[in-house]
N, C-alpha and C positions, 0 to 999 in steps of 0.2 A: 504494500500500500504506500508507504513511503517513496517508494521510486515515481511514484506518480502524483502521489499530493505534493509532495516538495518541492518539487518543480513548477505545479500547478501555483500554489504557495507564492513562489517568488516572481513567478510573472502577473497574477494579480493581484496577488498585493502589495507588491515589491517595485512593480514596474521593470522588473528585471529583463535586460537584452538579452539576446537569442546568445552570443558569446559568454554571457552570467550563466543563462541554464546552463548550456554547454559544461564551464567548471565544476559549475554546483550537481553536476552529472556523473561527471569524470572524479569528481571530491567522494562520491558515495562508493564507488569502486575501487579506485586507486590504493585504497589500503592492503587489500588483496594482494597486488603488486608487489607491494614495497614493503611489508611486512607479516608478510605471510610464513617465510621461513623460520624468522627471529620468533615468531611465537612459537611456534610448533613448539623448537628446543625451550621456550621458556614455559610452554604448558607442560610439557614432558617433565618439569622439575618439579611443581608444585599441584594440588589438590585438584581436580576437572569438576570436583562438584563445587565447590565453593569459587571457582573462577567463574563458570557458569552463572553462579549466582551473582558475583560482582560485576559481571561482564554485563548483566541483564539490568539489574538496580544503577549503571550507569547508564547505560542508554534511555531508561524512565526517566532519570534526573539529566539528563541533555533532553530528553524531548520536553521535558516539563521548562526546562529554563530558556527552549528554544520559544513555545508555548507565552512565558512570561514576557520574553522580551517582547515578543508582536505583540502580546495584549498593551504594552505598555507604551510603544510606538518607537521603540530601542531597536526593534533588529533591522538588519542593515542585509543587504545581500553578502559580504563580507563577511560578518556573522552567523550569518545562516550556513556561508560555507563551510566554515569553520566548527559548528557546531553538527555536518551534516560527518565531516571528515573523522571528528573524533567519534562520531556515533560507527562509523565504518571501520575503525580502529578496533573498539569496542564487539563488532560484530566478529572482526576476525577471528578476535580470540576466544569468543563464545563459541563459536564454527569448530574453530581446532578443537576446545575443549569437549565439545559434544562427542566429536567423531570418538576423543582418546577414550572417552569416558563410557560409549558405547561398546568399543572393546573390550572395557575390562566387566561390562555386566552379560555381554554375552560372548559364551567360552567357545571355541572349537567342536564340534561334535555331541553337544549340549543342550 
């Protein structure tokens, strides 16, 4: 749903150009890219149910501040990108952690 209201989001209410969506586009994917490996090794280190969990309570608390800032006439497209990119950050490493975490509930031949 986000890949669609957000962008919807910033061209009406934003007045955002077709170059704005474009980033604020390329802002929700990009982290996949560029951080995709570093996670893996850093979910691999630490707990997949409790990253899970922090991975998901921050992208509620980025959408809720993203949420704030437009009710309040603060958010910027700028903003919005930036709050769209950490939300993508966020997703990665909910993503790794899922996959790790679904390995270790279900076993080989089980």
């Amino acid at each position: 749903m986000s890949r669609t209201a957000v962008p919807l989001l910033a061209v009406t209410g934003l007045g955002a150009t077709p170059f704005e969506v474009g980033v604020l586009v390329a802002a929700q994917t990009v982290a996949f890219v560029i951080i995709g490996l570093p996670a893996g090794a850093i979910v691999d280190r630490l707990r997949k149910r409790r990253m899970m969990i922090a991975m998901d309570l921050l992208r509620l608390g980025l959408g809720v501040t993203m949420l704030g800032l437009w009710w309040t006439g603060l958010l910027g497209t700028g903003l919005l990108i930036a709050v769209v990119a950490a939300t993508g950050c966020a997703s990665v490493f909910f993503d790794v952690a899922a996959m790790a975490y679904l390995s270790q509930l279900v076993r080989p031949g089980g």
